[in-house]
N, C-alpha and C positions, 0 to 999 in steps of 0.2 A: 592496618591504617594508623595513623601518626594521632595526638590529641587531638590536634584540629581539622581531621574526617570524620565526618557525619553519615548515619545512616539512613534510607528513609527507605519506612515497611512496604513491603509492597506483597497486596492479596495473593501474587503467582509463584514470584521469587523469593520471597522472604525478605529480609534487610539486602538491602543495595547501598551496596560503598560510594562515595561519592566525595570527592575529593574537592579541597576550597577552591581551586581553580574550575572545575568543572561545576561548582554550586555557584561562581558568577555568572556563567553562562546561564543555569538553570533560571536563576533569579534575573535575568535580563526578562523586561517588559514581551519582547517578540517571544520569549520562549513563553512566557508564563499567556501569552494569547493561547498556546493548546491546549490551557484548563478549559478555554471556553467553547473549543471544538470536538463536538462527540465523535467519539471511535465511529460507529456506526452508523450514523444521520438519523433521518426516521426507522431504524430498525428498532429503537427504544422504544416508538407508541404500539410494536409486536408484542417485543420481549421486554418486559419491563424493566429486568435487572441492567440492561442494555444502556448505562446510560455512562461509560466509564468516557476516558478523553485523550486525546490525542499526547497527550501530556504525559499520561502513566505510561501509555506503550511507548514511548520515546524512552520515558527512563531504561524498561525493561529491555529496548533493543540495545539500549547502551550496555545494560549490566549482562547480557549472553553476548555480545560484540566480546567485554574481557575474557569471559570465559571461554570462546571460541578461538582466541587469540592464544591464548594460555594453551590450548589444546595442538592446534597446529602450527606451534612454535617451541613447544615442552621443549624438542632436544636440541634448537639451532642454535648451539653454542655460539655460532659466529655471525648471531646480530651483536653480540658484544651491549657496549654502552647505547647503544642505537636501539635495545628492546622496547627501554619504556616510552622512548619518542613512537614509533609506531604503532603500539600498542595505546597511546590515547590519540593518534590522530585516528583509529578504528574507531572509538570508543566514543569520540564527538562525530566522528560520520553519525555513526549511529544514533547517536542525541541528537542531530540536529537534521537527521533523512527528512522529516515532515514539517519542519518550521514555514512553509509556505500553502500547505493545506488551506482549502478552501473551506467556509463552514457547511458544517452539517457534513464533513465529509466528502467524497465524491458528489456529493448531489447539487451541488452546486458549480461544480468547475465547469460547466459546459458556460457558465456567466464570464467565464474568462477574456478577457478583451486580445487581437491581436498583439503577435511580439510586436510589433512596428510604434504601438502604442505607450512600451516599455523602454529604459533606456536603461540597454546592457551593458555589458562590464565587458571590453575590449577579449578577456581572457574565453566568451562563452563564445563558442561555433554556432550560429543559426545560419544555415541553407536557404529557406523562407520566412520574411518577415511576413507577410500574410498567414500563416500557421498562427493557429489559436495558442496564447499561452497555456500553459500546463502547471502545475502544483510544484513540478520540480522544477519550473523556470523563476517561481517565483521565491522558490527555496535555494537556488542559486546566487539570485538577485540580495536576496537578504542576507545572503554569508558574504557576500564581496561589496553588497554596495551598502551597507547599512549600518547602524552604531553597535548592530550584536556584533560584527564580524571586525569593529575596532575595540570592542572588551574581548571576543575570545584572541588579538592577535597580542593583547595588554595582556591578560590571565596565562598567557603560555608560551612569552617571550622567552622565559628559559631555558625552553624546548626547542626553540627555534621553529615553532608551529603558526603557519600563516592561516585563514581562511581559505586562500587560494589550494593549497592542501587539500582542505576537509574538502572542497566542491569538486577537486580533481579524482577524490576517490567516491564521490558520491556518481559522475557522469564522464564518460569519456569524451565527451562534448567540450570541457573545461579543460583547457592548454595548459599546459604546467611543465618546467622542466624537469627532467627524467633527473636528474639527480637528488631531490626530496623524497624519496622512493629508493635509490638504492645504496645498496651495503655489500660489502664482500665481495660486488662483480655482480649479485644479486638486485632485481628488479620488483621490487613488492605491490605495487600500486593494483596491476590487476589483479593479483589475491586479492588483495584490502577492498577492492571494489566487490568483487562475488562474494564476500563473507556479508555485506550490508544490500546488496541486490543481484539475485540471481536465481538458479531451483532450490537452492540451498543457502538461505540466508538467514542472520539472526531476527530479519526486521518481519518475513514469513514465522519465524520460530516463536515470537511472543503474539501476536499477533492471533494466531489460530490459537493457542490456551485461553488468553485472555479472551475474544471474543465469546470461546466457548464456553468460558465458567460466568462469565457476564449476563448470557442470554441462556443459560441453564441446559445447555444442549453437550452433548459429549461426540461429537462429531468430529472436535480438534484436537482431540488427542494423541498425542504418542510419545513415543519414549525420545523426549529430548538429549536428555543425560547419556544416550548410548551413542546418539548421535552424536554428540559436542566432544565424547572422548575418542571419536574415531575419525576424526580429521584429522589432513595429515597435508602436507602441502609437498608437490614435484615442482622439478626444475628443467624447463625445456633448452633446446641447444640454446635459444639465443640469451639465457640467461633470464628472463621472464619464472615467475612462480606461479604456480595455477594449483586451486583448491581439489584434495585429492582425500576420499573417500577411503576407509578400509572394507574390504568384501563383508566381512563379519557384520557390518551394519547397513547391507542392502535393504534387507527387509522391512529395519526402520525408518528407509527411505523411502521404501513405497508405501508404507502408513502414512510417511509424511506426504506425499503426494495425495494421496487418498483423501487424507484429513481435507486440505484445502480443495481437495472439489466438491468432496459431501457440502461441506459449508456454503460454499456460493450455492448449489443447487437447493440448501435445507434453509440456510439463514440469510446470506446476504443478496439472495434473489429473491426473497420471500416476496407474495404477491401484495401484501400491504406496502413494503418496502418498494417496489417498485413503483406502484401507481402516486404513493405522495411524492416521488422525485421528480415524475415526471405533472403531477397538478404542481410542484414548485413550476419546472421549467415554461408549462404553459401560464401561468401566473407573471414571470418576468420578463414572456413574449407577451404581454398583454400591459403588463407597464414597464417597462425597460429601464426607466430611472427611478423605481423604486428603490435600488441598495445598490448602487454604481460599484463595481470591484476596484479599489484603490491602486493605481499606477508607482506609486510613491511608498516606498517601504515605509516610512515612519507613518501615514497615515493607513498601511495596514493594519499596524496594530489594532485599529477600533473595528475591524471587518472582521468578525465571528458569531455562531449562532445568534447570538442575543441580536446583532443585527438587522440579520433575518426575519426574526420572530417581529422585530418589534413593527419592518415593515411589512409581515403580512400583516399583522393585527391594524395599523396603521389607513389599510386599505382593502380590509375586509369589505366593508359597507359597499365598495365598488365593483369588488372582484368575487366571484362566484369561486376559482380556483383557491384565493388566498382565504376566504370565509370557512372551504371544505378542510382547511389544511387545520386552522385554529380552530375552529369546533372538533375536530377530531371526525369528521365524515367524509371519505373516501371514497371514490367509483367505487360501483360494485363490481367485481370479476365475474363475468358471466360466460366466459368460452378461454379453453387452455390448451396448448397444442404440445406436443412434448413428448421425451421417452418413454410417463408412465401414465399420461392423458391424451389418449388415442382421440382428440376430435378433429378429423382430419377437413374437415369443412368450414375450417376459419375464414378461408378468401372467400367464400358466396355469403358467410354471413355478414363480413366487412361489408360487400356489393350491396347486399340489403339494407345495411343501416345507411348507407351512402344514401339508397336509393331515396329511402322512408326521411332522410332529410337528421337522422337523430345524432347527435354529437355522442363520439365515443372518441375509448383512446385504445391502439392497439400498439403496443409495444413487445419486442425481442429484445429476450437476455440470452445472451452468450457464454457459455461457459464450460471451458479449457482445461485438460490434466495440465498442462503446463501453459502459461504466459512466453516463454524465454525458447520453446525448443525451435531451432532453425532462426534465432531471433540473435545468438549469442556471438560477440566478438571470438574471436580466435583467442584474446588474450583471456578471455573469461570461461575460456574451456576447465570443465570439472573432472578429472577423472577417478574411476574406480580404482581401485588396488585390489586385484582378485591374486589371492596369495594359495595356491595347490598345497593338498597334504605332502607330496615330494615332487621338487623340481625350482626355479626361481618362482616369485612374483611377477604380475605383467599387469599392465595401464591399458585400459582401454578407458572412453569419453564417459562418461555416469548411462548417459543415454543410452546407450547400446550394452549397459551391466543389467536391464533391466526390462523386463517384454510388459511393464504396468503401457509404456506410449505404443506399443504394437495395439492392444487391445484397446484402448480410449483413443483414439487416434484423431478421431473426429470430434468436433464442438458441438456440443449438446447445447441446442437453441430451445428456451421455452418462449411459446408465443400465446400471446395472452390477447383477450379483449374487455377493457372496463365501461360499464358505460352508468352514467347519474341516477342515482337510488329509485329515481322518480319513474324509470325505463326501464324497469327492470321486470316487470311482469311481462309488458309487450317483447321485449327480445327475447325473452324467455322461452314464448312461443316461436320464433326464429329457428332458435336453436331445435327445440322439440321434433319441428317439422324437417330440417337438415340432417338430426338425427334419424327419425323416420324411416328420411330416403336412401337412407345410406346402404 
């Protein structure tokens, strides 16, 4: 680093380099909105330590973006002067994958108002403007149409580094000509794209440590470091790059898969976690303009938890959902359906509480060895390098180097039923006698 690069500590990675151009973005108002958005929503009033921000993990996907870059670029001589341009247009994908995060995390973006509603930037593809916006629409929006994405185009004019860039390797939705992307005859965009989203990303890779040393849980671990040094990138005929695995760190690939399923099933499906997102979302069905989500990038900056909070508190006295959320009281979970909670009598007990007139909430979490398998572009294909003790090397897809998606194949759904502290003796008996007859 030069005198005028800065470090900042970070609990997972240790010091993170951070370059004065990448420290104005950081210091831009819309970045610095992710101090105020929790990594993990209400998982914090589970796990207490739980309360880190959308902000630190940004940094940290930027700082494994370098070293992922550095790994599956070590020998290609022939990016030439063109390394360090792509090598931080990786590095601000990944700074800036979450700047449109909703607060409280996930728990919130069902509040997302239609695309129709938003006024896109000519370069995004939308199909349906009736479609709900999403977190990465309005992370799009804010890198093309907003004042972050006129300082990061000021901070990296020497680069020749647009926003239009950073968005086209965050989404292949966002139009961009092919030539900011290639080198040598070389097409880099879809690497750059699957090293920041894909089964193998940096932004999955800090993501599962940190949550897990946050919430005290050891579920997300694995050996990073074996993985970052055995990627390797192939070159398909039409001159296209694609993220390429060596065999020697299979294993650590299905740790790594493994990690992120334990987690949703242990931590971010947790049953507290579930039932406050869903008393938010019944709470903003019940006042709808309590905390409007802001169309206007500059006035999102002031939409983040504190938001939130302040209009539940605001309208506790009214709301029964938003009183339970700020007092810290919760439905109670009284019926769980699931791979290791056999109560296979959830629909007659749902019928019974219909019947009996008692408000409950019965929600499904879903949860996946993979998000991406049968989901993935052609261009975003991963492969294996399975290299024999004698004979060549040979590429196959990641997916088929591995029987972890033979054996989890199916989505493990837990189904739950909450119902108000108050009902909880009488359903109880519900349950008892369901149990009984079983």
């Amino acid at each position: 680093m030069s005198r005028r690069d800065v470090e900042i500590r970070d609990p997972i990675h240790g010091p993170i380099g951070v370059s004065t151009a990448e420290l104005a973005i950081i210091d831009h108002p819309l970045f610095q909105r992710l101090r105020n958005i929790t990594q993990l929503g209400f998982a914090g009033l589970t796990f207490p330590g739980a309360t880190h921000s959308r902000y630190l993990h940004s940094l940290g996907a930027m700082h494994l973006a370098g070293r992922a870059f550095d790994a599956v670029f070590a020998r290609a001589d022939w990016l030439g002067a063109e390394r360090a341009r792509f090598r931080q247009i990786l590095r601000l994908a990944a700074l800036t994958h979450d700047i449109g995060h909703a607060p409280l995390s996930h728990s919130s973006e069902r509040l997302f108002p239609r695309l129709s509603a938003l006024t896109l930037p000519e370069a995004l593809r939308v199909s349906d403007l009736d479609a709900q916006a999403t977190h990465e629409h309005y992370t799009w929006l804010l890198l093309l149409d907003s004042p972050l994405g006129e300082t990061l185009r000021a901070a990296f004019a020497p680069l020749g580094i647009e926003p239009l860039h950073i968005a086209a390797v965050l989404s292949d939705d966002v139009q961009c000509d092919a030539a900011p992307f290639e080198v040598a005859g070389r097409n880099l965009r879809g690497l750059l794209s699957t090293l920041v989203s894909s089964e193998l990303d940096v932004d999955r890779m800090d993501y599962l440590q940190r949550d897990s040393y946050f919430t005290g849980v050891s579920y997300g671990t694995f050996d990073h470091d074996w993985l970052l040094g055995h990627l390797d990138w192939h070159e398909a005929a039409n001159g296209h790059l694609h993220l390429a695995l060596d065999g020697r760190a299979l294993l650590s690939f299905d740790d790594f898969l493994l990690s992120r399923f334990h987690m949703f099933l242990m931590v971010y499906f947790h049953s507290k976690s579930v039932v406050y997102d869903e008393m938010l979302w019944r709470f903003f069905a019940q006042c709808p303009d309590a905390c409007p989500v802001p169309t206007d990038p500059s006035a999102f900056l002031y939409y983040d938890d504190h938001s939130i909070y302040r209009a539940l508190q605001h309208h506790a006295d009214q709301s029964r959902w938003a009183r339970g959320i700020v007092e810290r009281r919760p439905l109670k979970l009284v019926a769980e359906r699931g791979p290791h909670y056999p109560f296979e009598q959830i629909d007659e007990l749902a019928a019974r509480l219909d019947e009996a007139g008692t408000d409950y909430i019965r929600v499904a979490s879903r949860g996946a060895l993979s998000k991406y398998r049968g989901r993935t572009s052609a261009q975003r294909t991963i492969f294996a390098r399975l290299q024999p003790r004698l004979g060549d090397a040979r590429l196959v897809p990641l997916e088929q180097a591995t029987r972890l998606f033979e054996r989890y194949h199916d989505t493990t759904v837990l189904e739950r039923i909450y119902v108000h502290p108050e009902d909880t003796d009488g359903v109880r008996r519900h349950v008892l006698e369901l149990r009984g007859s079983a």
